[in-house]
Structures are given as C-alpha cells and as structure tokens.
C-alpha positions, 0 to 999 in steps of 0.5 A: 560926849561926856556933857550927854553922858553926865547930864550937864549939857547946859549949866543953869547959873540962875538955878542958884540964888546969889546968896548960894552962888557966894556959898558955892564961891567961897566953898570952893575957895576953901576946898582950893585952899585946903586941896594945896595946903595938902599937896604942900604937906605930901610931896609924894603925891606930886613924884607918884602923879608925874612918875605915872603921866612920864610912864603913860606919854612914854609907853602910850598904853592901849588900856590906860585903865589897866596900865594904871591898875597895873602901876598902883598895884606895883608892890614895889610903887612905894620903894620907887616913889621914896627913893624918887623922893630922897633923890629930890631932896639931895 
C-alpha cells in the first residue's frame, strides 16, 4: 500500500504546534490560490491534461508509464494542443 511504502501511516497532527498548523493552513491557502491563478493564465495546461486522461480511458494502456512518455514526447503534442485551443476559442 502507498501509506507503508512512503512512511505516512499515521498523520500525528499534534506533532505541530498551533502556530505552525496556522502557517501550514495559510500556506496552503496561498499555494491553492496561486496553483488556480496559474491555470487560469495557461489554459493549454487543462486541453494537454484532459487530451491525455481521454487517450488513457480510450485505449486503457497496459504500461501507463510508457504510454505517458510515449504521449509527452509526441513532436507533434504541441501542434495538437494549439489547434485543440484555437478550436475552444472559436
């Protein structure tokens, strides 16, 4: 199971104090806020994500990990991604 395999079994929240579970709490606010801000402002990043989850449920892939370096590495990703986009935009 990943929690053994990463070492986050158990989560001890009273590890932090209150004052850090703030600055954790706001930082991951901040971090949430600047996360959107960015795929606000980079709409390519939400047509390259869904172009390869629709390809992955398609052809359901029996090496996930070298169908997604197959699909990356595509010379002709960025081409199919901007006409995907100019396609959204009309």
């Amino acid at each position: 199971m990943m929690a053994e395999k990463s070492g986050l079994e158990k989560l001890d929240i009273g590890a932090l104090s209150p004052e850090q579970q703030e600055k954790l709490r706001q930082f991951k606010i901040t971090t949430r806020i600047a996360n959107e801000k960015y795929l606000r402002s980079h709409p390519e990043v939400e047509v390259l994500l869904s172009d390869f989850l629709r390809d992955v449920f398609l052809k359901r892939p029996a090496d996930i990990r070298e169908f997604a370096a197959d699909h990356f590495t595509d010379p002709n990703l960025s081409k199919t991604i901007c006409s995907k986009l100019q396609g959204n935009l009309d």
